[in-house]
C-alpha positions as CSV (number, residue, x, y, z in Angstrom):
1,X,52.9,84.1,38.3
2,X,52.1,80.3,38.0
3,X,55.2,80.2,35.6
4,X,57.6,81.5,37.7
5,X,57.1,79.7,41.2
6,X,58.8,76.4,40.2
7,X,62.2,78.0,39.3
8,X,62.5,79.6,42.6
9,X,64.1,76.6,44.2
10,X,66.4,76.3,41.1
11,X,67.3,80.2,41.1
12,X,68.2,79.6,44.9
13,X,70.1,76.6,44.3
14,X,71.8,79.1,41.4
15,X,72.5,81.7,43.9
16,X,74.0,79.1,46.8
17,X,78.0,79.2,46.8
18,X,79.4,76.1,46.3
19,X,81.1,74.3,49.4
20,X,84.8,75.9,50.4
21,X,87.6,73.1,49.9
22,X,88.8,72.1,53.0
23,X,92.5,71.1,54.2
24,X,93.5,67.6,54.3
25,X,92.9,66.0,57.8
26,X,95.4,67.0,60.1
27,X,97.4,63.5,62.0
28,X,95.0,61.9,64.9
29,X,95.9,62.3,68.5
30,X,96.5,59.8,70.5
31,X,93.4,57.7,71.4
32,X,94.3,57.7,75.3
33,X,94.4,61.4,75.5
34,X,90.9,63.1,76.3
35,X,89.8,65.8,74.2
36,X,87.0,68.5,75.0
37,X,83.6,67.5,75.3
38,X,85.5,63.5,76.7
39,X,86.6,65.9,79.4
40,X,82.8,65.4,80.9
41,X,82.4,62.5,83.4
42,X,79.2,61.8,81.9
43,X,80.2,62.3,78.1
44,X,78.6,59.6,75.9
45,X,79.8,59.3,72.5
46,X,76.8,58.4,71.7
47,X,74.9,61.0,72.4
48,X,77.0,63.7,70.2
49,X,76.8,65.0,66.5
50,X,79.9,63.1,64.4
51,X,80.5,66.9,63.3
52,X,83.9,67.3,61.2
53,X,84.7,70.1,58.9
54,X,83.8,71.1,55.6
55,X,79.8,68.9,55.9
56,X,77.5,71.2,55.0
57,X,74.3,71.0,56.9
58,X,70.8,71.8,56.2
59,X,71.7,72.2,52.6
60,X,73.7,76.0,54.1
61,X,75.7,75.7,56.7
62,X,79.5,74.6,56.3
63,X,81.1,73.7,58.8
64,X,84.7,75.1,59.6
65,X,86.5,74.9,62.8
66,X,85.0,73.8,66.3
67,X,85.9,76.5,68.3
68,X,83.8,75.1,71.9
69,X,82.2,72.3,73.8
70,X,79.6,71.7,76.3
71,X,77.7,68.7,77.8
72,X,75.3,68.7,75.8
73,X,76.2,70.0,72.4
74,X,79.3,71.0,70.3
75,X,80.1,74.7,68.7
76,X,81.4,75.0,65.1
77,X,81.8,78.1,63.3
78,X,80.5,77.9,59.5
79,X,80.1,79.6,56.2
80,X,76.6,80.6,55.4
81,X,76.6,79.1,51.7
82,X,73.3,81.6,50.9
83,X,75.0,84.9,52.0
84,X,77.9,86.5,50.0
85,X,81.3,85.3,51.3
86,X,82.6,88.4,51.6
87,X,80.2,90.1,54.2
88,X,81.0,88.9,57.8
89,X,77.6,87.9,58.9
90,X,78.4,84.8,55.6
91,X,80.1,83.6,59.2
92,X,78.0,81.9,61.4
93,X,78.3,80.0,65.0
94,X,76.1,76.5,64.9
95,X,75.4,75.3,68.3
96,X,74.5,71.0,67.4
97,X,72.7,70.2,70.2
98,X,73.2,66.3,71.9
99,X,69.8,64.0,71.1
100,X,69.4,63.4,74.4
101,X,69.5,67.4,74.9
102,X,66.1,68.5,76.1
103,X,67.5,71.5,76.8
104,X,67.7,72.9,73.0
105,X,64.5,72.9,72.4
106,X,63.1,74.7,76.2
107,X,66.8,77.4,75.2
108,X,64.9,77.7,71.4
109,X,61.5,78.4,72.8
110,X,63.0,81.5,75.1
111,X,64.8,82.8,72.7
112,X,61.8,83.0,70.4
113,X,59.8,84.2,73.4
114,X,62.9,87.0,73.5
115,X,62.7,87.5,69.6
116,X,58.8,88.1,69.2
117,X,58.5,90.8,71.8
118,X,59.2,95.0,71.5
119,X,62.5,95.5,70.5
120,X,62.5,98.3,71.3
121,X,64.3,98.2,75.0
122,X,67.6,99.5,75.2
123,X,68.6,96.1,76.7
124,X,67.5,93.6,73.9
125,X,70.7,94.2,71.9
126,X,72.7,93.2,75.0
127,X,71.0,89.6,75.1
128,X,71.8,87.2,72.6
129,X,69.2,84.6,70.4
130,X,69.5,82.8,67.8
131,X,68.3,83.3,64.4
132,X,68.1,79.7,62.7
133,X,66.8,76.6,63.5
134,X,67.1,73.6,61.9
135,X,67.5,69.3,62.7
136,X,70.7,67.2,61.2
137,X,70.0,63.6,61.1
138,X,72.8,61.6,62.5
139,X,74.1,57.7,63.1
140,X,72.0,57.9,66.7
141,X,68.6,60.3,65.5
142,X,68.2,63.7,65.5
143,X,69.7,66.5,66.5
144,X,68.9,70.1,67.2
145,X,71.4,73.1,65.9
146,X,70.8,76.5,66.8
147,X,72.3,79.5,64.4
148,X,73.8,82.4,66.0
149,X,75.9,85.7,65.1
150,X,79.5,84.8,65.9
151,X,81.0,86.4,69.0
152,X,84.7,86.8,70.0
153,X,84.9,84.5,73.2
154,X,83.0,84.3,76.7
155,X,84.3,86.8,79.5
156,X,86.3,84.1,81.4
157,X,88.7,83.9,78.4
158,X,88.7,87.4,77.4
159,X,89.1,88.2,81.0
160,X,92.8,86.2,81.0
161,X,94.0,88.6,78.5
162,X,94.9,90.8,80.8
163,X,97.8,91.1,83.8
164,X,96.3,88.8,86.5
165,X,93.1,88.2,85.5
166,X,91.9,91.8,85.8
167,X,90.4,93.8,83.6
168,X,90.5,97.7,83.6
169,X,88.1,99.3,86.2
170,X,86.4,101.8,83.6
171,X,85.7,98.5,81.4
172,X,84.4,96.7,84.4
173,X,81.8,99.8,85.0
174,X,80.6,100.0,81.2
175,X,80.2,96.1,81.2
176,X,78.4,95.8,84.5
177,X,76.2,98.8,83.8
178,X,75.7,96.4,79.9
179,X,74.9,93.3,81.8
180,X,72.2,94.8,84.3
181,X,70.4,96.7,81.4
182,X,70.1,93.4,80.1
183,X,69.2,91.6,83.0
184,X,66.1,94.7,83.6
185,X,65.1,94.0,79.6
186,X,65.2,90.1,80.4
187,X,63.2,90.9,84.1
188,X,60.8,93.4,82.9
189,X,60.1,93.0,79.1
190,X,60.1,88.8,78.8
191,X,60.1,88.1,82.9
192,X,62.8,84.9,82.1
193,X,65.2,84.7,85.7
194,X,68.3,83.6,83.5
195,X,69.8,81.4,87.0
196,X,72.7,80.1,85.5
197,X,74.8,83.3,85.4
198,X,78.0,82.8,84.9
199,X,81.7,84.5,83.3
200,X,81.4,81.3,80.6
201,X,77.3,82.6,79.6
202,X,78.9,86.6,79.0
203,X,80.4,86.5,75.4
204,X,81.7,89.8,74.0
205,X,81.8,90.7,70.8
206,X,84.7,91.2,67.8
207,X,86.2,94.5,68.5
208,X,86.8,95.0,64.1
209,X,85.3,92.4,62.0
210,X,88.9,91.7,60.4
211,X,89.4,90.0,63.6
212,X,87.1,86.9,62.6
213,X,87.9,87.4,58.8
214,X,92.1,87.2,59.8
215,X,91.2,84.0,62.0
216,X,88.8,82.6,59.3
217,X,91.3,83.2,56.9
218,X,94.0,81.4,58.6
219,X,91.7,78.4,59.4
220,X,91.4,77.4,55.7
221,X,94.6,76.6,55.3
222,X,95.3,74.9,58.5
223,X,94.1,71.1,59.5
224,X,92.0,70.6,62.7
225,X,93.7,68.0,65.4
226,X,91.5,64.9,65.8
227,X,91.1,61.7,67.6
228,X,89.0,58.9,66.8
229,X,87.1,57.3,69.7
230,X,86.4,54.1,71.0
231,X,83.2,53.9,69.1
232,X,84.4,55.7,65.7
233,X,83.2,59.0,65.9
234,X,85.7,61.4,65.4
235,X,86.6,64.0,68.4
236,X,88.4,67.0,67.1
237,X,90.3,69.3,69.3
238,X,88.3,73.3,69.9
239,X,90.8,76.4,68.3
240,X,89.2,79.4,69.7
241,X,91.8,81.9,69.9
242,X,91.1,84.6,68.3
243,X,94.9,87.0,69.1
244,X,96.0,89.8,70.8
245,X,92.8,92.0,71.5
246,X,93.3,95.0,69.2
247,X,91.4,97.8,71.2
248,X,88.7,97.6,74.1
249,X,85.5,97.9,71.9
250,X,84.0,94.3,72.9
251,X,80.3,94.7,73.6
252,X,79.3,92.0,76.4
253,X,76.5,89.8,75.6
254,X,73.7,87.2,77.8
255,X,74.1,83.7,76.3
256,X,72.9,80.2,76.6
257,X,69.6,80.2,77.8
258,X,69.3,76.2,78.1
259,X,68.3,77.0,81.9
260,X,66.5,80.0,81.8
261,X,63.2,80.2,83.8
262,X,59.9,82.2,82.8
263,X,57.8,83.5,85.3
264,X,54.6,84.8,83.9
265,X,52.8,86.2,86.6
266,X,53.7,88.7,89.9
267,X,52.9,86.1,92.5
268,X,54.8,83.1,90.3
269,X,57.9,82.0,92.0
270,X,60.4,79.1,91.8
271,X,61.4,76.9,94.3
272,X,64.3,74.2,92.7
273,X,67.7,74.4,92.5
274,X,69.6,77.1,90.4
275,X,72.6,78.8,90.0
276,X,76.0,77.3,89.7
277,X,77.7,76.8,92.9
278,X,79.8,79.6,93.6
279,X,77.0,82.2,92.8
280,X,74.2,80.4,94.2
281,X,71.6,83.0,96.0
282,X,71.3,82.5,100.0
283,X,67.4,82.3,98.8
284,X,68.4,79.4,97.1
285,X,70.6,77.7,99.3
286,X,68.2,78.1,101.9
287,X,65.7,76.1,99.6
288,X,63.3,78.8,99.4
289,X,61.4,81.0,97.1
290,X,62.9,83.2,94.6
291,X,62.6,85.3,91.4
292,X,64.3,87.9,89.9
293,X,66.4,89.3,92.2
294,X,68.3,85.9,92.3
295,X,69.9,87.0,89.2
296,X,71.3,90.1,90.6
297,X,73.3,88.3,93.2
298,X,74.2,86.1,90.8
299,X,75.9,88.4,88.8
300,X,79.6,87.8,89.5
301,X,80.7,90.9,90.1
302,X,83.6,90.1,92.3
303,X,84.6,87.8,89.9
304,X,85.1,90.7,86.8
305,X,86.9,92.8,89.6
306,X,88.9,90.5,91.5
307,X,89.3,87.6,88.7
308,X,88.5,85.1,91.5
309,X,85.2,84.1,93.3
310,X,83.9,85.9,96.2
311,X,83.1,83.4,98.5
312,X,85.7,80.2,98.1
313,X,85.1,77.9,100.6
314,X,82.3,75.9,99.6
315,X,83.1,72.3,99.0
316,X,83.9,69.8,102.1
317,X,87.1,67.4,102.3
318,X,85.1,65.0,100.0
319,X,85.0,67.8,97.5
320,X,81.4,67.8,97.7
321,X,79.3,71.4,97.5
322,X,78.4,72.4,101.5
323,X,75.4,74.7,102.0
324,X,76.5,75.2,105.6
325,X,80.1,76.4,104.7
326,X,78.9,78.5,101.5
327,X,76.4,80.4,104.5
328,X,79.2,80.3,106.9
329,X,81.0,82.4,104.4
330,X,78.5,84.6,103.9
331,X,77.8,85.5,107.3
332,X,81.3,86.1,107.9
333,X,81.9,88.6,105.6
334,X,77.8,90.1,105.5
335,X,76.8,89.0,109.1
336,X,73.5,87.7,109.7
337,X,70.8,87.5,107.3
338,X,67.6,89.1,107.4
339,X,64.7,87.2,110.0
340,X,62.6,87.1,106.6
341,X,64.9,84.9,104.6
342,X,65.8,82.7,107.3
């Protein structure tokens, strides 16, 4: 046996595809224009992976076409060099986390929480983790990159494909009826409060897998639209549409748990700030203690049946989020609260 360890790395080295040739850069945009992730009033070149297509990371990952953007990191789909090309899951998505991103490593140690746990609820298959994990050394350090199955887009986008921003009723019952059994395996089976909830944190899945293999087809052969920046690193311009939906088979999906929240014990609760503004919980507003229920609220419901947020009013004439309005609202529409919240 002594004979045959040292060849393993050379057989898997063997048994690695060779990197894809990519199309020749497409023609740079014009510097003054801003492009995805320079959208961000705080974005710092600095602080972002140079990521441009065809690198090939942790000696397995090529990258192919960015196809999102955050604050704090970038999203690329890529070829999984180790798998055979011609089975989907050779496709990957590779979230490359910012190095000044604290948040990738707390979202990596939920999802592993969420990974090493009974799999056996009916609602783990509704929550999505990730299943790599490696570090890509760049001009400014290191930074984190998180492997995940690929998905088809988040619910806000998908939800546009249809007349006025609303999806069918009998879809909106099978997804809300998804999200909450994923919510009670998150609650019950891991007790994480997710408190970011949110249409852009629902993805749903690729209705047929020819879907992603027609789009990563066509992306071979086509150049990706790029900027340089005032520093040098190069921007390029997100391509995330996947077409027409072809049937309504998409399985909804929990994302992104950069924010997410464990609370071991019965009697643990939080007490900071959470939610995004339009969904924030009047537990939350009112700066006191929550748990899981905040979720539940949180869930956007009005927002897969009307395609528009429940309560509107938030922000003042400065633009700036108002507690009193957001309760205002509330009120009007609820009436009072209960005396044990106030």
């Amino acid at each position: 046996m002594n004979a045959i360890r040292p060849s393993i790395p050379r057989l898997s080295a063997l048994l690695r595809k060779k990197p894809f040739p990519m199309p020749s850069p497409g023609p740079p945009l014009p510097p003054g224009i801003l492009v995805d992730e320079e959208i961000s009033p705080v974005y710092d070149s600095k602080y972002f992976y140079p990521a441009k297509p065809g690198e090939v990371l942790a000696d397995r990952y090529q990258t192919l076409v960015k196809v999102g953007w955050g604050v704090f990191s970038t999203v690329w789909l890529a070829h999984d060099l180790q798998r055979h090309i011609e089975k989907p899951e050779s496709v990957v998505t590779l979230k490359i986390a910012n190095n000044n991103a604290s948040s990738a490593g707390h979202e990596r140690g939920v999802e592993e929480h969420i990974s090493a746990a009974d799999p056996s609820h009916c609602g783990r298959s509704l929550i999505r983790t990730s299943f790599d994990f490696f570090e890509v050394k760049g001009p400014e350090g290191s930074y984190s990159c998180l492997v995940y199955p690929p998905m088809r887009e988040p619910l806000s986008m998908y939800q546009r494909r249809f007349d006025d921003r609303k999806m069918p009723l009998p879809l909106i019952k099978t997804y809300i009826r998804a999200l909450l059994t994923g919510l009670d395996n998150l609650h019950k089976e891991y007790r994480i409060v997710y408190t970011d909830l949110k249409l852009e944190n629902i993805m749903v899945s690729f209705e047929y897998p020819t879907v992603l293999a027609d789009f990563m087809n066509s992306e071979h052969e086509k150049s990706m639209a790029f900027k340089i920046d005032s520093t040098g690193r190069p921007v390029y311009q997100s391509r995330n549409d996947f077409g027409p939906l072809k049937c309504l088979r998409s399985i909804p999906q929990l994302v992104d748990f950069g924010l997410a929240t464990r609370l071991e014990e019965d009697d643990d609760w939080g007490t900071w700030p959470i939610q995004p503004d339009y969904y924030r919980a009047p537990e939350v507003i009112l700066g006191n203690r929550w748990q899981m229920p905040t979720d539940i609220w949180n869930l956007s419901l009005w927002d897969m049946i009307e395609g528009k947020e429940l309560f509107r009013h938030i922000y003042n004439q400065q633009g700036r989020y108002d507690a009193k309005l957001h309760l205002a609202e509330m009120i009007a529409l609820l009436g009072p609260p209960p005396p044990e919240v106030i």
